[in-house]
KESETI-543595 format. One record per residue (C-alpha): residue in one letter; x, y, z. Coordinates in Angstrom, 1 decimal, decimal comma, m for minus. Layout:
N
{rest:a; xx:X; yy:Y; zz:Z}
...
# end
This chain:
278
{rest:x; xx:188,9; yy:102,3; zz:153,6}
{rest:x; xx:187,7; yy:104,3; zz:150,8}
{rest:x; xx:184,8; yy:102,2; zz:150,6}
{rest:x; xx:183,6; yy:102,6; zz:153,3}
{rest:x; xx:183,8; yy:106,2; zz:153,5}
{rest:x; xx:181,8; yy:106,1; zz:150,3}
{rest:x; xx:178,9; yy:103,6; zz:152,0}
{rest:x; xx:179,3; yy:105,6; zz:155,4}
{rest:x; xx:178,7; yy:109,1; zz:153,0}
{rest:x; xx:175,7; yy:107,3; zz:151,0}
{rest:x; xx:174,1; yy:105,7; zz:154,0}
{rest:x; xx:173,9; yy:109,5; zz:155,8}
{rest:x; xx:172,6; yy:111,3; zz:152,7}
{rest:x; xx:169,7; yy:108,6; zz:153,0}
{rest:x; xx:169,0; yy:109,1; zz:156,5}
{rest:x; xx:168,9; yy:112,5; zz:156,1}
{rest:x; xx:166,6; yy:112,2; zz:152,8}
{rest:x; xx:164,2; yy:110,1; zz:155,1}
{rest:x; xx:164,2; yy:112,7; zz:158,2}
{rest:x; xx:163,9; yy:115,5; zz:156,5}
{rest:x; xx:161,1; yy:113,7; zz:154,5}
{rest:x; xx:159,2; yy:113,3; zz:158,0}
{rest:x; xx:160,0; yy:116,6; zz:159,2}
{rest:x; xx:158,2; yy:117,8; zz:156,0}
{rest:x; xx:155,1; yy:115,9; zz:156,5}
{rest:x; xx:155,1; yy:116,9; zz:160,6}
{rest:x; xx:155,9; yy:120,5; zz:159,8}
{rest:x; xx:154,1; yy:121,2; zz:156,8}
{rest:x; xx:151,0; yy:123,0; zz:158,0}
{rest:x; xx:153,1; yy:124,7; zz:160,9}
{rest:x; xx:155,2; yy:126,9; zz:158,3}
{rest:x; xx:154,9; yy:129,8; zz:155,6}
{rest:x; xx:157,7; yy:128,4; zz:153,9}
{rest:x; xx:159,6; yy:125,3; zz:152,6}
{rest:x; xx:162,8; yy:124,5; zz:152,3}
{rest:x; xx:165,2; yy:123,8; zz:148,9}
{rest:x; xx:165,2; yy:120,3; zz:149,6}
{rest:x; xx:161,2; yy:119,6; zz:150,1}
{rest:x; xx:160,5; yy:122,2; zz:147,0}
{rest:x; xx:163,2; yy:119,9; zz:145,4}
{rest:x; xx:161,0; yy:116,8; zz:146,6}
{rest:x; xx:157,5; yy:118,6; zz:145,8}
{rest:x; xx:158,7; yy:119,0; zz:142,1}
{rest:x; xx:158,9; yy:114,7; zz:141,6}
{rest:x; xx:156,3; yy:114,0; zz:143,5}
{rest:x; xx:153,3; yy:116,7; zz:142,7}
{rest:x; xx:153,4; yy:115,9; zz:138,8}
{rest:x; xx:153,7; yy:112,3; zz:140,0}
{rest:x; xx:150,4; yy:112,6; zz:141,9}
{rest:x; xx:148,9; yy:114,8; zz:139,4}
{rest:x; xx:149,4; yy:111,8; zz:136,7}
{rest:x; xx:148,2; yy:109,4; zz:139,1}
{rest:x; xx:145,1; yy:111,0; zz:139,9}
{rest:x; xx:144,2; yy:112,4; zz:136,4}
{rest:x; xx:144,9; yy:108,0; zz:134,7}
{rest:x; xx:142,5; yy:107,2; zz:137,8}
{rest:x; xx:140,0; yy:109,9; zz:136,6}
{rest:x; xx:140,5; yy:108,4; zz:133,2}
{rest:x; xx:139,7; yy:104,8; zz:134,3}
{rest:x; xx:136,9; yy:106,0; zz:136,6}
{rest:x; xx:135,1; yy:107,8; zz:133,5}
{rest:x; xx:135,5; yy:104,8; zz:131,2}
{rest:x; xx:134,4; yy:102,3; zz:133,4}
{rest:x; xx:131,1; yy:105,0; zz:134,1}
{rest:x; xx:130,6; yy:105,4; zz:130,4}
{rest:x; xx:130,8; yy:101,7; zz:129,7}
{rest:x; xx:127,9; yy:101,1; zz:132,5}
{rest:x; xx:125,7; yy:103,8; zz:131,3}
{rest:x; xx:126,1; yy:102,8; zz:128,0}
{rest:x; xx:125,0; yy:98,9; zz:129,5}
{rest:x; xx:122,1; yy:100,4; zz:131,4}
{rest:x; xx:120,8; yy:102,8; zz:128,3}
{rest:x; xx:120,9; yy:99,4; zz:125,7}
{rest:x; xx:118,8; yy:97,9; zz:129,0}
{rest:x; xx:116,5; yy:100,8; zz:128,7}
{rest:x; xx:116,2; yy:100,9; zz:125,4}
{rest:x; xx:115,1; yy:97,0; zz:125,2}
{rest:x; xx:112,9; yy:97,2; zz:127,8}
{rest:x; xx:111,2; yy:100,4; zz:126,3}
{rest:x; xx:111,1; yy:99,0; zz:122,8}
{rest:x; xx:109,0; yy:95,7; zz:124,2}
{rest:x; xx:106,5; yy:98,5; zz:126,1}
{rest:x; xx:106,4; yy:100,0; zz:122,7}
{rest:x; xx:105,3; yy:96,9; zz:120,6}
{rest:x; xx:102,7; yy:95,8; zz:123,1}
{rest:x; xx:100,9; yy:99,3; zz:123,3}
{rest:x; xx:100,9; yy:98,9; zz:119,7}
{rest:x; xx:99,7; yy:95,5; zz:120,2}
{rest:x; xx:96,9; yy:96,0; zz:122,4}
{rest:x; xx:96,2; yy:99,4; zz:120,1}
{rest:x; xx:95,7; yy:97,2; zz:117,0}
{rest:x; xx:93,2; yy:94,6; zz:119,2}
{rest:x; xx:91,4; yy:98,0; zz:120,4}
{rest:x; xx:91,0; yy:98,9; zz:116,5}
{rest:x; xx:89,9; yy:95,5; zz:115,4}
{rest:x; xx:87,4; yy:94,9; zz:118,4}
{rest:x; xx:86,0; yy:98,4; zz:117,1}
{rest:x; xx:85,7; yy:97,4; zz:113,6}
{rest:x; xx:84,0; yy:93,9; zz:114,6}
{rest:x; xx:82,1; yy:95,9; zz:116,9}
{rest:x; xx:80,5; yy:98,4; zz:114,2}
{rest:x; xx:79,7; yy:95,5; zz:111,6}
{rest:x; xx:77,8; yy:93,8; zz:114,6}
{rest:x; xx:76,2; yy:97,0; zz:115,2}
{rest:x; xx:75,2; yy:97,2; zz:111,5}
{rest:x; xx:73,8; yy:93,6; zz:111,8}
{rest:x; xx:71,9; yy:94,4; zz:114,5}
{rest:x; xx:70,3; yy:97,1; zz:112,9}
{rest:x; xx:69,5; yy:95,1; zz:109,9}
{rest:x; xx:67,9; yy:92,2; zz:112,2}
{rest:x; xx:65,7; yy:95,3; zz:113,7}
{rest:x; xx:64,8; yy:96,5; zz:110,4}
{rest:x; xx:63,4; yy:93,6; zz:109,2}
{rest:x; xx:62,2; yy:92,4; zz:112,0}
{rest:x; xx:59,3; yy:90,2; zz:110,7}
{rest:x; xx:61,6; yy:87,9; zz:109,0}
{rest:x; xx:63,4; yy:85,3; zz:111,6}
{rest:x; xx:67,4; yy:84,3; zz:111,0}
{rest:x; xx:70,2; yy:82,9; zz:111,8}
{rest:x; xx:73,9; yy:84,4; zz:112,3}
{rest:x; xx:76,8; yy:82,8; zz:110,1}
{rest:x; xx:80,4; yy:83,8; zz:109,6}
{rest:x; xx:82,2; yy:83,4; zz:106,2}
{rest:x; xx:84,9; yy:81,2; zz:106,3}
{rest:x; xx:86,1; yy:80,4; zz:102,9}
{rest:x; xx:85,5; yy:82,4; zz:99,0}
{rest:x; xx:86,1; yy:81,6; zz:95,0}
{rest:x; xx:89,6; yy:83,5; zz:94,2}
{rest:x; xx:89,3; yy:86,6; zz:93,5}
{rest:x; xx:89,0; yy:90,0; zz:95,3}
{rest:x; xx:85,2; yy:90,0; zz:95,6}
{rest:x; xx:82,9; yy:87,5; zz:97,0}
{rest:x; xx:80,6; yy:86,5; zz:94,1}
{rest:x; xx:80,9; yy:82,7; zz:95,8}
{rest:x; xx:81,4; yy:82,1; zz:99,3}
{rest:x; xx:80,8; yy:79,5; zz:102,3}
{rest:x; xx:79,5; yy:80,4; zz:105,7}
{rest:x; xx:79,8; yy:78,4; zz:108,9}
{rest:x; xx:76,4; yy:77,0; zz:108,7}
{rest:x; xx:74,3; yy:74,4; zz:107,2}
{rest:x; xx:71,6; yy:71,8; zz:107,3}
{rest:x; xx:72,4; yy:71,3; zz:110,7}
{rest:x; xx:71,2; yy:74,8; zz:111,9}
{rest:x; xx:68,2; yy:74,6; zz:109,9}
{rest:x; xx:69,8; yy:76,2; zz:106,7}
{rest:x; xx:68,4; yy:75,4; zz:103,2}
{rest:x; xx:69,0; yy:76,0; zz:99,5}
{rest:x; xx:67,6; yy:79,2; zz:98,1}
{rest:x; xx:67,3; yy:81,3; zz:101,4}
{rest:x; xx:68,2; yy:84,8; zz:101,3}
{rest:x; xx:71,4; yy:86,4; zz:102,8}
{rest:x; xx:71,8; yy:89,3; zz:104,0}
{rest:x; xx:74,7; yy:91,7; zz:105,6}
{rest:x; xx:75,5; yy:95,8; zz:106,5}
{rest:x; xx:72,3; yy:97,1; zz:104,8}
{rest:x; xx:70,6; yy:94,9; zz:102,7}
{rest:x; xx:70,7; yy:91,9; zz:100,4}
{rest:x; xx:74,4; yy:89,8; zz:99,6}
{rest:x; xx:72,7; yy:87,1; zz:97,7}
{rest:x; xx:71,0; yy:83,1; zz:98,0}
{rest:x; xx:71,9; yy:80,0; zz:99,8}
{rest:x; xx:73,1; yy:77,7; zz:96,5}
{rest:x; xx:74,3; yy:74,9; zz:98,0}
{rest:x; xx:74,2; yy:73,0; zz:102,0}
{rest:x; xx:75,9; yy:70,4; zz:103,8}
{rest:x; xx:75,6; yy:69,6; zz:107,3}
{rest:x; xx:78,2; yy:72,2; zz:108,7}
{rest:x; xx:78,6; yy:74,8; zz:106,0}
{rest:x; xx:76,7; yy:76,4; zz:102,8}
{rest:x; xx:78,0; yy:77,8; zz:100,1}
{rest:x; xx:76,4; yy:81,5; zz:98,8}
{rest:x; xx:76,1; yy:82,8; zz:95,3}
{rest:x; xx:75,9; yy:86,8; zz:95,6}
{rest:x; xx:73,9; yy:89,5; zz:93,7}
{rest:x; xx:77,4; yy:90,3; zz:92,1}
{rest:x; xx:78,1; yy:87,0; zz:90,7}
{rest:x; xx:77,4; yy:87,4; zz:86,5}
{rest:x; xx:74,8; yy:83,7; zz:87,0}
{rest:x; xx:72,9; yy:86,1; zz:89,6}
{rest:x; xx:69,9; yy:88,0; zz:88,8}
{rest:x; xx:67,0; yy:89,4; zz:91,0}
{rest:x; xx:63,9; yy:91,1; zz:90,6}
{rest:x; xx:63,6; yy:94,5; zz:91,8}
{rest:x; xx:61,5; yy:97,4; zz:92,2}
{rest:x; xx:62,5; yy:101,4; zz:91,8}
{rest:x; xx:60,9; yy:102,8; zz:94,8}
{rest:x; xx:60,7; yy:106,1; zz:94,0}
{rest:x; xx:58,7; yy:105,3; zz:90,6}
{rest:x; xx:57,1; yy:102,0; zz:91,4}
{rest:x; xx:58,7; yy:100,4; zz:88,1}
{rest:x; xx:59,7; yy:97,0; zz:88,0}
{rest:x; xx:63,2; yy:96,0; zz:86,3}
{rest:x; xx:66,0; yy:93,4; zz:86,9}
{rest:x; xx:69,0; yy:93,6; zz:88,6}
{rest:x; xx:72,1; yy:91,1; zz:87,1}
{rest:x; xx:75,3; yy:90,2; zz:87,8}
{rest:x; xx:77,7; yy:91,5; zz:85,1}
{rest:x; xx:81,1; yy:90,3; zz:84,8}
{rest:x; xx:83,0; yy:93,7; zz:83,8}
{rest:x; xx:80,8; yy:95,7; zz:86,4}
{rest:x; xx:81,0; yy:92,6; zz:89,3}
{rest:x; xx:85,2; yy:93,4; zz:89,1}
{rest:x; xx:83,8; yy:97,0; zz:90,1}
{rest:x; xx:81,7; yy:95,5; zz:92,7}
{rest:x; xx:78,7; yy:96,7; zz:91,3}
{rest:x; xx:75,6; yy:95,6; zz:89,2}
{rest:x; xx:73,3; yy:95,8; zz:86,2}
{rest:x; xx:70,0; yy:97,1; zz:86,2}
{rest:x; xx:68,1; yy:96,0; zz:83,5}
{rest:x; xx:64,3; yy:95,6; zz:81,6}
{rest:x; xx:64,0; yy:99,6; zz:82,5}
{rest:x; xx:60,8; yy:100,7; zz:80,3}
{rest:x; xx:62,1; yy:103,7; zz:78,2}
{rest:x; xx:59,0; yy:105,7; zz:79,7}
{rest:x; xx:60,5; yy:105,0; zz:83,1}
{rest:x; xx:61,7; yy:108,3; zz:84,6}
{rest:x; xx:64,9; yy:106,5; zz:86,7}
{rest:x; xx:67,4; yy:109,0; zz:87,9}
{rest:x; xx:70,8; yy:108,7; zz:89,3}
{rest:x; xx:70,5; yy:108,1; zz:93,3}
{rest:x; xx:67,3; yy:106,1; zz:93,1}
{rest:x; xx:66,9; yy:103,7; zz:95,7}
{rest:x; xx:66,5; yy:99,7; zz:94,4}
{rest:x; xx:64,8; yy:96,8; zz:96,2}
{rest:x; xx:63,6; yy:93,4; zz:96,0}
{rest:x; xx:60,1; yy:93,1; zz:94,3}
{rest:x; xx:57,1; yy:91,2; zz:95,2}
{rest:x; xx:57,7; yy:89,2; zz:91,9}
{rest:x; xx:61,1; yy:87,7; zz:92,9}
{rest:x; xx:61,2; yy:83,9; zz:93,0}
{rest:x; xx:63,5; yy:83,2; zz:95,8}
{rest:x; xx:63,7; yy:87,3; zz:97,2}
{rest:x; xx:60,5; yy:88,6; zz:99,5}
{rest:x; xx:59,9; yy:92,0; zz:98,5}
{rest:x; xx:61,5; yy:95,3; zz:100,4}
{rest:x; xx:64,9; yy:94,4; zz:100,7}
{rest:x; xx:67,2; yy:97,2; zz:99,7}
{rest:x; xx:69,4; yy:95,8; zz:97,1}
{rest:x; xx:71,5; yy:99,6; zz:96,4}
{rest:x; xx:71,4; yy:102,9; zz:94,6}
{rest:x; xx:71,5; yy:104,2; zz:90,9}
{rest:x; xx:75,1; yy:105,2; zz:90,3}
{rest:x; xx:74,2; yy:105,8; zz:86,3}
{rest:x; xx:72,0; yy:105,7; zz:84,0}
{rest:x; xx:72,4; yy:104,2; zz:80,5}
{rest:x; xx:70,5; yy:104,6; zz:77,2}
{rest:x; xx:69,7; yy:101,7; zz:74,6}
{rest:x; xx:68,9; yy:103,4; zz:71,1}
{rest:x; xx:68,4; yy:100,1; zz:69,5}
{rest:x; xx:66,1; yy:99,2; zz:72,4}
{rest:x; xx:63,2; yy:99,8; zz:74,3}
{rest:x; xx:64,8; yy:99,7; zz:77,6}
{rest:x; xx:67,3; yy:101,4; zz:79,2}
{rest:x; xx:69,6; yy:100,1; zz:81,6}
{rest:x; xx:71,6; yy:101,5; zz:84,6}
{rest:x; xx:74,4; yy:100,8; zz:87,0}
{rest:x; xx:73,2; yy:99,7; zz:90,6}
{rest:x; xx:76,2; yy:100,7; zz:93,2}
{rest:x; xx:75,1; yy:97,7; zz:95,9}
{rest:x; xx:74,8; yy:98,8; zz:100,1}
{rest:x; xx:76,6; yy:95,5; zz:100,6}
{rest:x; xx:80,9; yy:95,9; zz:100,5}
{rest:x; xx:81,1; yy:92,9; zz:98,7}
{rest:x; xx:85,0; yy:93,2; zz:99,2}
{rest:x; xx:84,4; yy:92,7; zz:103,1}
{rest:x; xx:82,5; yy:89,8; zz:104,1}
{rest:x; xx:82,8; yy:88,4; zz:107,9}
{rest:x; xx:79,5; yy:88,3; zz:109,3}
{rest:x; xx:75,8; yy:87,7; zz:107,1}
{rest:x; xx:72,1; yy:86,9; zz:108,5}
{rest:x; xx:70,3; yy:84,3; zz:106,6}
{rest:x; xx:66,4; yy:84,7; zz:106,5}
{rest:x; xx:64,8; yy:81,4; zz:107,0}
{rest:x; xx:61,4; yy:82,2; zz:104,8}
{rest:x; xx:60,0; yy:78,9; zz:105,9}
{rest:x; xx:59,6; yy:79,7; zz:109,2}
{rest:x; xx:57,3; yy:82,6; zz:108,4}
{rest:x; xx:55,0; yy:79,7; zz:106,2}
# end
């Protein structure tokens, strides 16, 4: 009997839990006021909701920071590869514009010696070292080339065809310490010789030797081929007087003969086929 008033008493206070629960959520917006029992209920169930709502909040914001982080590493990729192909196709523009001004510069040449008829090659191989004293170009017998024809590149003279086979040649250049070349001062007139020196060709520059002591050579003077050359026609600019020095043993003087060629940057060179002009 007991127990069942106890179920009987637990069973009501449940119903009435639930109805009055309902009669909350029908009445709320009709009223100014609640009562003990929903402000009892309010008190669980806000902070509840207010948990609830700020954890989801929580979750939402990690899961959004994890995707922008995804799409910004996606980004970042994508603008690194736009960055290395600018840079790519900047470095192509840069070299096109450098091959571009040494064909220039052979083009000139060409037009200012126009009389003399030749034929383009490319180096493609040199002696170690950081100067070309020795190198081959991409030409030979096959193009017409022969030993002892005169090369040319940028301004003026490189050198002589020593050596030919059917697809390459292989050239010995002013700066080389075998070379030597007659020249002419043309300010003057005078003839001397220019050489190939070993301590001056790791300079990339040249001797100028056989200079009369009466000869009034300054520094600056401009130096070409002579008519007296064996293998060089005369009027090729060879380079400039960098300095000039005395001999007091001697009857000579000698100078130092900066070259117009960079003989530390050789691609292109014009060879002059002189038996043509025969």
């Amino acid at each position: 009997m007991k127990r069942h008033s106890q179920f009987t008493i637990k069973n009501f206070m449940i119903i009435l839990f639930i109805i009055s629960s309902i009669s909350m959520v029908f009445t709320w917006e009709l009223r100014q006021s609640t009562s003990p029992i929903e402000q009892s209920i309010t008190y669980v169930i806000i902070p509840f909701q207010k948990g609830a709502t700020y954890f989801g909040d929580w979750i939402k914001d990690k899961v959004d920071f994890v995707k922008n982080i995804n799409e910004l590493e996606i980004m970042n990729a994508r603008l690194t590869e736009e960055v290395d192909q600018l840079r790519y196709e900047n470095k192509l523009l840069e070299l096109d514009k450098v091959e571009l001004e040494r064909l220039r510069e052979l083009y000139e040449l060409d037009q200012q010696y126009a009389d003399y008829p030749k034929i383009g090659a490319r180096v493609i191989g040199k002696d170690p070292g950081n100067w070309y004293e020795v190198f081959i170009i991409d030409k030979g017998s096959d193009e017409g080339l022969e030993v002892n024809m005169i090369v040319m590149a940028g301004s003026g003279l490189v050198g002589r065809v020593i050596e030919v086979a059917p697809n390459y040649s292989k050239v010995r250049s002013i700066i080389d310490d075998t070379s030597s070349v007659s020249a002419k001062i043309i300010r003057t007139s005078d003839i001397a010789t220019v050489s190939g020196d070993k301590k001056l060709g790791d300079q990339g520059f040249c001797l100028i030797e056989d200079i009369h002591e009466d000869v009034n050579i300054i520094e600056g003077d401009e130096i070409v081929t002579s008519h007296l050359g064996e293998y060089f026609p005369p009027g090729i600019l060879i380079g400039y007087v960098k300095r000039i020095e005395s001999n007091p043993n001697k009857l000579t003087k000698t100078a130092i003969l900066e070259p117009v060629v960079d003989f530390k940057h050789l691609e292109e060179v014009l060879v002059i086929n002189l038996k043509a002009i025969d």
